[in-house]
Each structure stands twice: as structure tokens, then as C-alpha cells.
Backbone bond lengths (Angstrom), bond angles and torsions (degrees), N, CA, C in turn:
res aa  C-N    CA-C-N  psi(-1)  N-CA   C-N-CA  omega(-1)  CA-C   N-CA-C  phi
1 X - - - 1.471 - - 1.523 109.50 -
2 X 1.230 110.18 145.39 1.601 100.81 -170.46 1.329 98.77 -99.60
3 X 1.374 113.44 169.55 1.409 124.56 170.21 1.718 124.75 -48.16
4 X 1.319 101.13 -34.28 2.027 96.04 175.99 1.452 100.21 -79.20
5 X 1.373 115.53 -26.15 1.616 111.87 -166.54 1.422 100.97 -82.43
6 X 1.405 130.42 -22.15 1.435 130.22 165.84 1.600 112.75 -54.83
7 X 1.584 109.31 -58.39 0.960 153.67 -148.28 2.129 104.44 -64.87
8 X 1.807 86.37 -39.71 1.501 110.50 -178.69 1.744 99.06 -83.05
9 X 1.401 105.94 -46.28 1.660 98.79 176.29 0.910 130.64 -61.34
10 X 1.570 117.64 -43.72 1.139 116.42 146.63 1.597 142.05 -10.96
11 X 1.161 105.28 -82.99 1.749 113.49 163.00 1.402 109.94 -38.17
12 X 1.689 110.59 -61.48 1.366 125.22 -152.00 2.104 88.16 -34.60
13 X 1.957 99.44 -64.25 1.508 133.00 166.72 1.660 97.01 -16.92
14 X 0.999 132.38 -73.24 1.616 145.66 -150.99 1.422 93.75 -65.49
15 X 1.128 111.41 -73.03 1.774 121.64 167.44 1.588 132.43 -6.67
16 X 1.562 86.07 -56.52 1.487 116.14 -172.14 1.851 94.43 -84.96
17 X 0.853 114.28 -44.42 1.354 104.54 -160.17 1.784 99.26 -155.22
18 X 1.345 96.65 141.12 1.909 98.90 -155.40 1.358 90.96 -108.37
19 X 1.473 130.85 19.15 1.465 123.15 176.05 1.662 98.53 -107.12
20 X 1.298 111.34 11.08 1.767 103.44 173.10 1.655 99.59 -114.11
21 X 1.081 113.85 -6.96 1.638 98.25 135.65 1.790 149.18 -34.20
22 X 1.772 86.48 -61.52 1.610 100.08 163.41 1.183 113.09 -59.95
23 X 1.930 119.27 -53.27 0.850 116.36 -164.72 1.561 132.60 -61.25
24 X 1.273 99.58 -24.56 2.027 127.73 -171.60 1.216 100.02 -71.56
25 X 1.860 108.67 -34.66 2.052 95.72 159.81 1.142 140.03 -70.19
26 X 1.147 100.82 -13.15 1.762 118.19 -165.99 1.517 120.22 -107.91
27 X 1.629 102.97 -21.46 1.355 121.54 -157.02 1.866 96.43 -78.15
28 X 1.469 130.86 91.35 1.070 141.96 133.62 1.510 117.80 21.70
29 X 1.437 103.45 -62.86 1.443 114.12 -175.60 1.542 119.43 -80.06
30 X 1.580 115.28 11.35 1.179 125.62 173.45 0.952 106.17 -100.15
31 X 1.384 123.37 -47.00 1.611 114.81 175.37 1.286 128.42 -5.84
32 X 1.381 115.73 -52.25 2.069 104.82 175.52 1.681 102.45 -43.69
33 X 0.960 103.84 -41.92 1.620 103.11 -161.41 1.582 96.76 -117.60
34 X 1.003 110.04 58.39 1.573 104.16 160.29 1.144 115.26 -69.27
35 X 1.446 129.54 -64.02 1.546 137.37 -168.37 1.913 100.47 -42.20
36 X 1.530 105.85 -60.16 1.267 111.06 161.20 1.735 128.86 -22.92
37 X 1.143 96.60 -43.11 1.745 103.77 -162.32 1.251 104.81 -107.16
38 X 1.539 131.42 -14.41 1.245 166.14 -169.76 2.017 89.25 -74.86
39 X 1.342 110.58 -69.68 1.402 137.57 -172.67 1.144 95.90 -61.38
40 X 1.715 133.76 -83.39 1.225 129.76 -154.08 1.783 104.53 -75.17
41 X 1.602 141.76 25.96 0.842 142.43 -167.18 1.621 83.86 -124.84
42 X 1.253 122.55 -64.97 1.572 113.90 171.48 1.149 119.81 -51.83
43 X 1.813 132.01 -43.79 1.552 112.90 153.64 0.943 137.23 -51.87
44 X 1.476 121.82 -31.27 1.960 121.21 167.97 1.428 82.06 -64.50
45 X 1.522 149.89 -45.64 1.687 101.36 -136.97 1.736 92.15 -87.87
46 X 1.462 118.25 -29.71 1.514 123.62 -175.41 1.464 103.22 -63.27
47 X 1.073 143.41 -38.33 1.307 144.80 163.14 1.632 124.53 -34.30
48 X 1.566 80.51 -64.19 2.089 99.17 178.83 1.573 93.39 -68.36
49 X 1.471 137.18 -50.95 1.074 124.63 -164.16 1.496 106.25 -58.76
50 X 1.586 126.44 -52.36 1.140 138.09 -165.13 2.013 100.45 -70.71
51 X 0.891 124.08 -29.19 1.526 121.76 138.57 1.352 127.01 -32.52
52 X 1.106 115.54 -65.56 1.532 132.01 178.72 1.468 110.40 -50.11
53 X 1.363 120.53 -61.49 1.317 135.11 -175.56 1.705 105.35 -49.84
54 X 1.290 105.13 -41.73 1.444 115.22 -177.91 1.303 115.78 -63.66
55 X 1.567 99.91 -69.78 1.815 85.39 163.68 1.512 150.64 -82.98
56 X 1.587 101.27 6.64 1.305 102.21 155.22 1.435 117.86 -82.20
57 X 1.308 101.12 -17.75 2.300 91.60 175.23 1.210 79.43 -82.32
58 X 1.547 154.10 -79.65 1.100 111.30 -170.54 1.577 148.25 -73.54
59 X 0.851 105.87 39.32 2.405 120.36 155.80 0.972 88.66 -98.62
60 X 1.637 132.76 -56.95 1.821 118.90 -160.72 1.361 87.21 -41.58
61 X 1.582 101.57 -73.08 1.415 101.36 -149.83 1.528 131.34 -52.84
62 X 1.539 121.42 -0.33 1.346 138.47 -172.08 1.332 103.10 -98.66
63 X 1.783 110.24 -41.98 1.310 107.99 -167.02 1.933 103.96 -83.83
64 X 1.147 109.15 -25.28 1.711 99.60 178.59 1.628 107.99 -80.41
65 X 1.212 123.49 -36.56 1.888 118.27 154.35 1.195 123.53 -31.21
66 X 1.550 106.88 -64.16 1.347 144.10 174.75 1.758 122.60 -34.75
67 X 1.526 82.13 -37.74 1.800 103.97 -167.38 1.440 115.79 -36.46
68 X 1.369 90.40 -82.56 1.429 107.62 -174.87 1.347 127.12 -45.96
69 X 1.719 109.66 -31.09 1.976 117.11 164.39 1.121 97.16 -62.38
70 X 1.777 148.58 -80.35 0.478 163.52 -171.12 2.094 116.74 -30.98
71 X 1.272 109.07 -56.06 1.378 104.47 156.39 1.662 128.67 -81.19
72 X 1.515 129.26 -12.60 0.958 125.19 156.20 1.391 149.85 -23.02
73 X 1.297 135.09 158.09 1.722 90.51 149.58 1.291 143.75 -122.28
74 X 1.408 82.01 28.13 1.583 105.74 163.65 1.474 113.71 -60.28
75 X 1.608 115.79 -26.11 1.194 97.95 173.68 1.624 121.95 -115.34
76 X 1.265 117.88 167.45 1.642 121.23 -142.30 1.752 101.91 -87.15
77 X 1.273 132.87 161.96 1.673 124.57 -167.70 1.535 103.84 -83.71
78 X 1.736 120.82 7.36 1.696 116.52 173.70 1.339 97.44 -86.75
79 X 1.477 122.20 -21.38 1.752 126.30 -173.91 1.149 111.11 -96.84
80 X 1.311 128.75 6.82 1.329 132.97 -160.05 1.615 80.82 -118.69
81 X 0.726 128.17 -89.13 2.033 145.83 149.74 1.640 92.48 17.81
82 X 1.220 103.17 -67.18 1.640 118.34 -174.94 1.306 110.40 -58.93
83 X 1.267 115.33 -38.94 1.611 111.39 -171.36 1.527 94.05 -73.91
84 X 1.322 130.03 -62.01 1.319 139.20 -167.24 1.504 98.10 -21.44
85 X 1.916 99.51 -76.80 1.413 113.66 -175.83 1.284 123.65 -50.29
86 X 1.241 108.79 -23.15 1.684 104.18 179.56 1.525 117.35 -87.69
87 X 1.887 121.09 -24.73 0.988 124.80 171.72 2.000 112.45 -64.54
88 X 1.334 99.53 -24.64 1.633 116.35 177.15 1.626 107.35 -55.15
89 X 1.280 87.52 -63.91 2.037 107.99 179.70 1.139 97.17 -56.00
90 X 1.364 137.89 -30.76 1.468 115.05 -175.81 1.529 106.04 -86.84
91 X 1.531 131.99 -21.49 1.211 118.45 176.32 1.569 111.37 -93.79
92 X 1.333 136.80 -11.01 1.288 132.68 146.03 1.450 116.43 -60.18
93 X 1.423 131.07 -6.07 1.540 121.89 172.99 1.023 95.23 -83.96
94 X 1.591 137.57 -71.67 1.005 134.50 170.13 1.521 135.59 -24.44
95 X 1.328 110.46 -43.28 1.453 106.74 167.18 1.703 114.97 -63.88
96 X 1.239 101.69 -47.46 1.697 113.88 153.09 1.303 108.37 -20.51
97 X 1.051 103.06 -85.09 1.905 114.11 -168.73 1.564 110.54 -33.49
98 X 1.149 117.95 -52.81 1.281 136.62 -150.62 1.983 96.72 -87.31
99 X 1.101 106.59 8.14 1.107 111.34 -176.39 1.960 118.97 -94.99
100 X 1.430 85.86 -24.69 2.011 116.56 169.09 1.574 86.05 50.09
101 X 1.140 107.37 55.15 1.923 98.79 154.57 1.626 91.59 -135.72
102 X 1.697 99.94 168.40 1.368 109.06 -153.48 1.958 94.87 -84.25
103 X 1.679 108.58 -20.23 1.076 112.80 -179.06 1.705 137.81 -80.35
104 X 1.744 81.50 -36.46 1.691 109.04 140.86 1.562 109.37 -40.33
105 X 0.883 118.09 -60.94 1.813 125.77 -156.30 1.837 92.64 -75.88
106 X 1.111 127.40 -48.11 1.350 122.63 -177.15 1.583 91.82 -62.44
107 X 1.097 113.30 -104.28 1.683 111.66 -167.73 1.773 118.92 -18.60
108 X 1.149 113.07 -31.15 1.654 112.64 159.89 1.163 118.53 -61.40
109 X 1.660 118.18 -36.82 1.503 101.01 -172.90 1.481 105.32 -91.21
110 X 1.451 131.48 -15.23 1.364 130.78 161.51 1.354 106.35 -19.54
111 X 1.637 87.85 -76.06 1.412 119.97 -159.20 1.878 111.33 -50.71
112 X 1.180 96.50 -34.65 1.694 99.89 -163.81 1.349 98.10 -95.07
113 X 1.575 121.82 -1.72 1.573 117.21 -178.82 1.429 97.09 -77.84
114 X 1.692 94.53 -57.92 2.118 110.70 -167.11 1.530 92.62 -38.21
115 X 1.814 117.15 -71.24 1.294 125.32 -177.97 1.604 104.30 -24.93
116 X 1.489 136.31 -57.23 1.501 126.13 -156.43 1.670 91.46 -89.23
117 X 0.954 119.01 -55.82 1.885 103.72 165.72 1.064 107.42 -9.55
118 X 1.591 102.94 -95.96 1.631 110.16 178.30 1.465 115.14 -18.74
119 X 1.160 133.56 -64.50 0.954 137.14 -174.01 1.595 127.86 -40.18
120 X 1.425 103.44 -58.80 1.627 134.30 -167.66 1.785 79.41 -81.98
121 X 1.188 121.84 -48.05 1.735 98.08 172.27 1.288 144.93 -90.34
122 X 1.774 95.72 31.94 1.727 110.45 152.30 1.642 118.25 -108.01
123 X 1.642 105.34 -5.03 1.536 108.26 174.35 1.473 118.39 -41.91
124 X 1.530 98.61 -60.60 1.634 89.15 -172.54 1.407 113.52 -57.46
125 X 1.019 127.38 -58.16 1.598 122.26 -169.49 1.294 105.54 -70.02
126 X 1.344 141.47 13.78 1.349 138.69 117.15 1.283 126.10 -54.32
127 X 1.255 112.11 -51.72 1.821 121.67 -171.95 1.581 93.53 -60.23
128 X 1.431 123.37 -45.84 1.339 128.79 -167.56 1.502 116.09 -68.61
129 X 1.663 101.08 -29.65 1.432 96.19 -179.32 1.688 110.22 -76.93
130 X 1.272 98.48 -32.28 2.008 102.67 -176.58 1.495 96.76 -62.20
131 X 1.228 126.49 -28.26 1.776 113.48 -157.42 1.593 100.22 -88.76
132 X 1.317 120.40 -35.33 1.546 127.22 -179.31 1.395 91.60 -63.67
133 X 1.391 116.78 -65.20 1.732 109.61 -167.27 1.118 136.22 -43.56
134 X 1.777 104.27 -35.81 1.473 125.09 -179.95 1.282 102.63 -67.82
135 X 1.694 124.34 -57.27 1.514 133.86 173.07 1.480 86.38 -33.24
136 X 1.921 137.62 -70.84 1.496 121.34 -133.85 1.461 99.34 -78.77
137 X 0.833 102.64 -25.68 2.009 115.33 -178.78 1.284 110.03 -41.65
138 X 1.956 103.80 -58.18 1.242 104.52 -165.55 1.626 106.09 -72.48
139 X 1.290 120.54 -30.89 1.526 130.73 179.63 1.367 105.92 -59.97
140 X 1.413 142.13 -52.20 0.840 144.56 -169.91 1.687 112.73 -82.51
141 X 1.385 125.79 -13.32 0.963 104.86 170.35 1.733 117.31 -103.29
142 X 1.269 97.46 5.23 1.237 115.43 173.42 1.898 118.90 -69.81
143 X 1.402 96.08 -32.31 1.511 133.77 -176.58 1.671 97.53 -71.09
144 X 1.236 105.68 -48.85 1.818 109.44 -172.67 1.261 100.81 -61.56
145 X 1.313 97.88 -51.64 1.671 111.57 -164.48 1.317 108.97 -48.13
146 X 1.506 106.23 -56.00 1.983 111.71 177.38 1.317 125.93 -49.78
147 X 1.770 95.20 -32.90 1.719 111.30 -178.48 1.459 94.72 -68.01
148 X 1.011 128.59 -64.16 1.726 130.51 -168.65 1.382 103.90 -56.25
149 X 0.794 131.34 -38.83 1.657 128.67 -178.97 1.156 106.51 -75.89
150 X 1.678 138.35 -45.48 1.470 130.23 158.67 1.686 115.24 -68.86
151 X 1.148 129.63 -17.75 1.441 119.72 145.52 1.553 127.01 -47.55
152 X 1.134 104.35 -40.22 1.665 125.24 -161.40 1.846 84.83 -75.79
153 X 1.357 106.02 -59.93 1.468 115.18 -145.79 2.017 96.63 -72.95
154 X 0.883 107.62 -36.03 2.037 115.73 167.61 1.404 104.02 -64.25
155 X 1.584 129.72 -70.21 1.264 110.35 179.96 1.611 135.00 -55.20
156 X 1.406 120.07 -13.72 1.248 112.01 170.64 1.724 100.88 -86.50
157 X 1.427 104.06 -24.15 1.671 100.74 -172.51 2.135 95.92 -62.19
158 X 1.213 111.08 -33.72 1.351 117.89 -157.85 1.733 94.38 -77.03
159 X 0.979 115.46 -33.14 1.446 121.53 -162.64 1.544 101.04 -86.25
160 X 1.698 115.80 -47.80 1.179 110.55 -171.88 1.796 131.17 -66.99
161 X 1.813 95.26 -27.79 1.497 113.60 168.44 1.855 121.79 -76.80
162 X 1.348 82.97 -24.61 1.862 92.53 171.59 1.876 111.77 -81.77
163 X 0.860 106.69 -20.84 1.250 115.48 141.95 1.663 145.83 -36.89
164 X 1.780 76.15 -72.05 1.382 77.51 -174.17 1.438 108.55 -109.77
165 X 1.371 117.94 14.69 1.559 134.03 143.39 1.884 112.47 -58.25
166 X 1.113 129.00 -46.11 1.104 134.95 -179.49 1.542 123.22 -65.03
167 X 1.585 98.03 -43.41 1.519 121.80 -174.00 1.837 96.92 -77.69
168 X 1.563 119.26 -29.69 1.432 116.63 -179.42 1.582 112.53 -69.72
169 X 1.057 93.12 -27.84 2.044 99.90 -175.69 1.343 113.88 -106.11
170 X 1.558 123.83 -25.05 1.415 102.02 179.00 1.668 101.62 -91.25
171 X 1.480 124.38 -43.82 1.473 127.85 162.27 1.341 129.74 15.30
172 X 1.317 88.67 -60.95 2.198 122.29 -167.15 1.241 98.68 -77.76
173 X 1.086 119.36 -63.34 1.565 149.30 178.08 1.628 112.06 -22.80
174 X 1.355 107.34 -65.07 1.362 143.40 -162.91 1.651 98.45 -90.53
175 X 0.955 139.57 -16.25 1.223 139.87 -148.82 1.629 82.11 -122.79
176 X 1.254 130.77 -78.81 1.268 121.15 -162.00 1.515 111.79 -78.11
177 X 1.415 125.80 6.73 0.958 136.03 -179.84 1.268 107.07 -102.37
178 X 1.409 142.11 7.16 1.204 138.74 -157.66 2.350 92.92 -154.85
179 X 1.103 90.30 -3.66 1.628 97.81 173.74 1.176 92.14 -96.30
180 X 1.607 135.71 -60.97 1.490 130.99 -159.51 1.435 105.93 -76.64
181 X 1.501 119.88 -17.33 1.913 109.94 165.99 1.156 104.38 -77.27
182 X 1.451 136.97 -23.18 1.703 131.99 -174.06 1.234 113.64 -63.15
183 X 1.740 107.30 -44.36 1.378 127.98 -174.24 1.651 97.25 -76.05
184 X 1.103 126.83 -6.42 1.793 111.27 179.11 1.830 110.50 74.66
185 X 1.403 108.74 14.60 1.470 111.64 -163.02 1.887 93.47 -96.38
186 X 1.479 127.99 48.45 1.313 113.80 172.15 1.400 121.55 -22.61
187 X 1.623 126.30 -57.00 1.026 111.84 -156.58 1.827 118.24 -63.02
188 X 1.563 95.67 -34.02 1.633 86.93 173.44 1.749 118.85 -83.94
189 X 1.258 98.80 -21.36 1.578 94.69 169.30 1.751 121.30 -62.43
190 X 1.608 100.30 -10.19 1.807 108.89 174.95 1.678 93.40 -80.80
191 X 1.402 111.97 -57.90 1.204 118.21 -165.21 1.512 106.39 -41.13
192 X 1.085 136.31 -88.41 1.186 165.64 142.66 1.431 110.03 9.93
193 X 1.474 115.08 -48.30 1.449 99.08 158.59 1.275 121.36 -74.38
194 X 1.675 122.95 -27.95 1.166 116.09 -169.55 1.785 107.69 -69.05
195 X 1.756 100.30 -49.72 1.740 97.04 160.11 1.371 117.37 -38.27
196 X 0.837 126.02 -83.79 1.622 127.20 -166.03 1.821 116.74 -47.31
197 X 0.962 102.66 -23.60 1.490 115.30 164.98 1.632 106.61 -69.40
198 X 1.268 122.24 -64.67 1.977 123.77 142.99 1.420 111.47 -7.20
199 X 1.369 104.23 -74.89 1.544 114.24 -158.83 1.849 110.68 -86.96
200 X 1.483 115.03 -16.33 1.234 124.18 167.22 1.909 112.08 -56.86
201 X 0.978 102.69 -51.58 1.632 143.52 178.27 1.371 102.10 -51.10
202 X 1.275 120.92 -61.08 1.596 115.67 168.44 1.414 121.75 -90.98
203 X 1.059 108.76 -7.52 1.832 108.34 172.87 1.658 96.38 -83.84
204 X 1.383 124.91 -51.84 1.420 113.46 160.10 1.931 125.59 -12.48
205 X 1.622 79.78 -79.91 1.573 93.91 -177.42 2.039 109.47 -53.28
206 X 1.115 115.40 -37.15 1.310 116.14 168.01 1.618 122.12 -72.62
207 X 1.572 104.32 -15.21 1.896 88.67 -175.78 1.599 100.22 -97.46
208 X 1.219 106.89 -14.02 1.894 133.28 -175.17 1.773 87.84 -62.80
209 X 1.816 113.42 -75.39 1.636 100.55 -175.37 1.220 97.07 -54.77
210 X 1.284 145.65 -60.18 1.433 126.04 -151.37 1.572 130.02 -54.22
211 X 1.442 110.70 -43.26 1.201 143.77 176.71 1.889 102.88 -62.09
212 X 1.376 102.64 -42.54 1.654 96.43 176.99 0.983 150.90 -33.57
213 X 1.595 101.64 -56.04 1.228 140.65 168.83 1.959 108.72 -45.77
214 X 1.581 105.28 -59.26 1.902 100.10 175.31 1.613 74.24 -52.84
215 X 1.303 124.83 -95.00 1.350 136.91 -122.73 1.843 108.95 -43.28
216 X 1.407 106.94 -10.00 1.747 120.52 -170.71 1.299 93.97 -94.89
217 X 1.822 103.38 -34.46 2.141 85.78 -174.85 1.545 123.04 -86.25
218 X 1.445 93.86 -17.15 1.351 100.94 178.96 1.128 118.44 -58.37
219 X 1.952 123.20 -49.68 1.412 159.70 138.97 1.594 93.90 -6.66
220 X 1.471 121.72 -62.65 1.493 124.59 -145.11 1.952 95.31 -96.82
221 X 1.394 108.20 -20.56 1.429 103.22 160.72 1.380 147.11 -79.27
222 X 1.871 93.02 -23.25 1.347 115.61 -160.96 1.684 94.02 -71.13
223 X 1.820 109.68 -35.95 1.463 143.03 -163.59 1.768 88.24 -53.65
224 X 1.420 114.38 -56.15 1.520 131.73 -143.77 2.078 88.68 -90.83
225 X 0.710 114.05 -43.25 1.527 124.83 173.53 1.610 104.03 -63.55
226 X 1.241 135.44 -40.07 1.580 129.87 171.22 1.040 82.17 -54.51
227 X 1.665 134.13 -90.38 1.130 129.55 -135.90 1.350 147.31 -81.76
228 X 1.892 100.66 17.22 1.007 134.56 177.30 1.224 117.97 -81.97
229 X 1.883 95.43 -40.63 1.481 110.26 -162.73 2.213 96.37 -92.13
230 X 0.960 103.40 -20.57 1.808 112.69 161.68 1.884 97.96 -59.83
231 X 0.882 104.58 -72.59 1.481 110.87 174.80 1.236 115.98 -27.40
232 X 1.307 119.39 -70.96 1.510 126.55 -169.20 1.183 105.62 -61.06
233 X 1.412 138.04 -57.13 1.373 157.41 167.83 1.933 96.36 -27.58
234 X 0.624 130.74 -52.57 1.678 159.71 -152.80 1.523 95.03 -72.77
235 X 1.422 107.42 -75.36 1.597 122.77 167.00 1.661 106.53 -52.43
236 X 1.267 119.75 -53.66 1.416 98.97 -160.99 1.721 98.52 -78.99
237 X 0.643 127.19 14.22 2.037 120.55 170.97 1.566 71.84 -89.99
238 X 1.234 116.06 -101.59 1.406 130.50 -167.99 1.375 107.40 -2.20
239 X 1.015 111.53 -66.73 1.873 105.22 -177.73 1.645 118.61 -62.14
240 X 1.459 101.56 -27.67 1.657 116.69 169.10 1.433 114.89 -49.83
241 X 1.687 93.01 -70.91 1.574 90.70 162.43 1.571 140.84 -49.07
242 X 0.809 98.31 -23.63 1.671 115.52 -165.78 1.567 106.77 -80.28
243 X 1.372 107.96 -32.42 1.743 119.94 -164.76 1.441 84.79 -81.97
244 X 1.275 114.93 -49.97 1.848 112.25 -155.45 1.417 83.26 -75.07
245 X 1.419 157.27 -1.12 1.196 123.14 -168.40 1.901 74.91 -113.27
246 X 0.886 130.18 -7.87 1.801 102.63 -176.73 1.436 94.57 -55.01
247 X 1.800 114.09 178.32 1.481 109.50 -171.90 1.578 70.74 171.22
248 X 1.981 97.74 125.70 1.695 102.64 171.69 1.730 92.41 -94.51
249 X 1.841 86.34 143.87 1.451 104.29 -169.68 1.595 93.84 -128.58
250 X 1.255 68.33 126.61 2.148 104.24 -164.99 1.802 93.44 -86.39
């Protein structure tokens, strides 16, 4: 076997099992090629380390995206739990790292893989929460929309009968009150105002209930229209959040 083909088993060896590491220093029968094994023992560990580095910038980078779903409260206290622990795993890799052994460097990248797992397995029920929201968004603003258009459609109803509530009682009023001054007949032209002042008085109180009723739905829409527009407001953070936490997971 030649020396690269040792050299290749070697690793293949290291790969499989991280206690032929120690051993590849110690192992006697390397000696011809120490310098050899010396070298490719500092490239496995600069390798795995330069691994490590990689996926701990990427957890930062998942977990500061991540953040804001994660403290929300859109999301549930087992995902909250998760973030904690995973922000943990990322500062135990690091202490790892800083440790410059090749075994140090393995157990960091464990650690910072599980950590991006975790991670990449709250995506979907992110992706899921933005797609429901967007669906309620559009429903709900569809809802405003109807409310405003039956707002719209009561206040002219309210305006147009108050109208012609006013024009029904003073009309009469004015009309026969302005025939009996033509005729020179004061005494019923007194009468007649004083009646109609009577009958002004209760057509009031009757165009007042009638008129209520718009003026209560409008009241009972305007109510349903706040809390639509609370709603929507509600969803659109929610979807805000939700977008900044997507994150393509490599």
C-alpha cells in the first residue's frame, strides 16, 4: 500500500471513528510517515474547525431572523423553550471552539448542527402561519370593506328619511298656515300654528324612534368596523413577523 493510500485510510479511519485520531499520534507504525500524519491530522482538525465556524455564523444568523417569531406570541412556550436552548447550543459551540482541540471542534459542530435542525424544524409552521394569515387578511379585509359599504348605505338611508321626516311635518304646517293668513282668517291661522306646534311635537318623537334604528346600526357597525380594523392591524405585524423569520435552509 503506498503512502497516500495509507494516508487516504487513514482519514477514511478518523471519519468513522474520532478515537483514531489519538491513536494516528501514538500509533508506532506511523512513524515512517509521521511528518505525513503529523500534516493530514492538522488538516482534519482545520477542516472540522473551519466547519464549525460555518455553522455557527449560520445559527447566529437563523437565530437573529428567527428572533422576533420566536419572542412573539404568535409563537407557542415549546418554541420559545427551543429558541432559549438553541441560543445555549450556540454559546457552548463556541466555548468548544475556543478550546483548539480536534475533539473540541467535533462536539461543536454536533452541537451547532442539532442547533440548525432545530431551527429549519420551525420553518414550516412558520411558512404555515404566513399562508393562513395572508388567507385571514384577505377575509378580513373583505369584512371591513362590507362594513363600510353598509355604513355608507344606512347613513344616506339615515340622512335621506330625516329629511323627508322633517319636510312631512313642517310641509302641512306651513302650507295651511300660510292659506289661513291669505284668507285674512287670523284667528285660525293662530290656531293652527299653535296645533301644528302639538302635532310638530309628536311627529318629532315619531321620526326620532324611526330614525333610531339606522342611527343604532350605524353605532353597532361603526363598533364591528373598530374591530376589524384592530384585527387587520394584528395580522399584518403577524405576517411581518413571519416573512422576516422565513430563512432558506441549506
Amino acid at each position: 500500500m503506498s503512502d497516500q493510500e495509507i494516508l487516504q485510510s487513514l482519514r477514511k479511519a478518523i471519519e468513522l471513528d474520532r478515537n483514531y485520531f489519538v491513536k494516528a499520534k501514538t500509533d508506532k507504525k506511523l512513524d515512517p510517515l509521521r511528518s505525513q500524519v503529523d500534516r493530514l491530522l492538522e488538516n482534519i482538525s482545520q477542516e472540522t474547525k473551519t466547519k464549525v465556524e460555518q455553522e455557527i455564523s449560520k445559527a447566529e444568523s437563523m437565530a437573529k431572523r428567527m428572533e422576533s417569531w420566536f419572542k412573539s406570541e404568535f409563537s407557542d412556550i415549546n418554541a420559545r423553550d427551543k429558541y432559549t436552548s438553541a441560543c445555549e447550543g450556540i454559546r457552548e459551540a463556541k466555548r468548544k471552539l475556543e478550546g483548539h482541540g480536534y475533539f473540541d471542534y467535533l462536539d461543536a459542530l454536533r452541537i451547532t448542527r442539532d442547533v440548525n435542525e432545530d431551527f429549519a424544524s420551525v420553518q414550516p409552521s412558520i411558512r404555515d402561519e404566513l399562508y393562513y394569515s395572508e388567507r385571514e387578511l384577505e377575509e378580513c379585509n373583505n369584512k371591513l370593506k362590507h362594513t363600510d359599504e353598509e355604513i355608507r348605505k344606512n347613513s344616506n338611508k339615515f340622512h335621506t328619511r330625516l329629511i323627508v321626516s322633517l319636510i312631512a311635518i313642517i310641509a302641512p304646517w306651513i302650507f295651511s298656515a300660510s292659506g289661513a293668513y291669505e284668507r285674512g282668517d287670523w284667528a285660525v291661522a293662530v290656531l293652527m300654528v299653535l296645533s301644528w306646534g302639538f302635532v310638530i311635537g309628536l311627529g318629532s318623537l315619531f321620526s326620532r324612534s324611526y330614525l333610531w334604528r339606522y342611527h343604532s346600526k350605524i353605532k353597532d357597525l361603526e363598533v364591528i368596523r373598530l374591530e376589524k380594523m384592530k384585527e387587520v392591524e394584528s395580522l399584518k405585524q403577524r405576517i411581518l413577523v413571519s416573512k422576516k423569520s422565513i430563512v432558506s435552509v441549506i
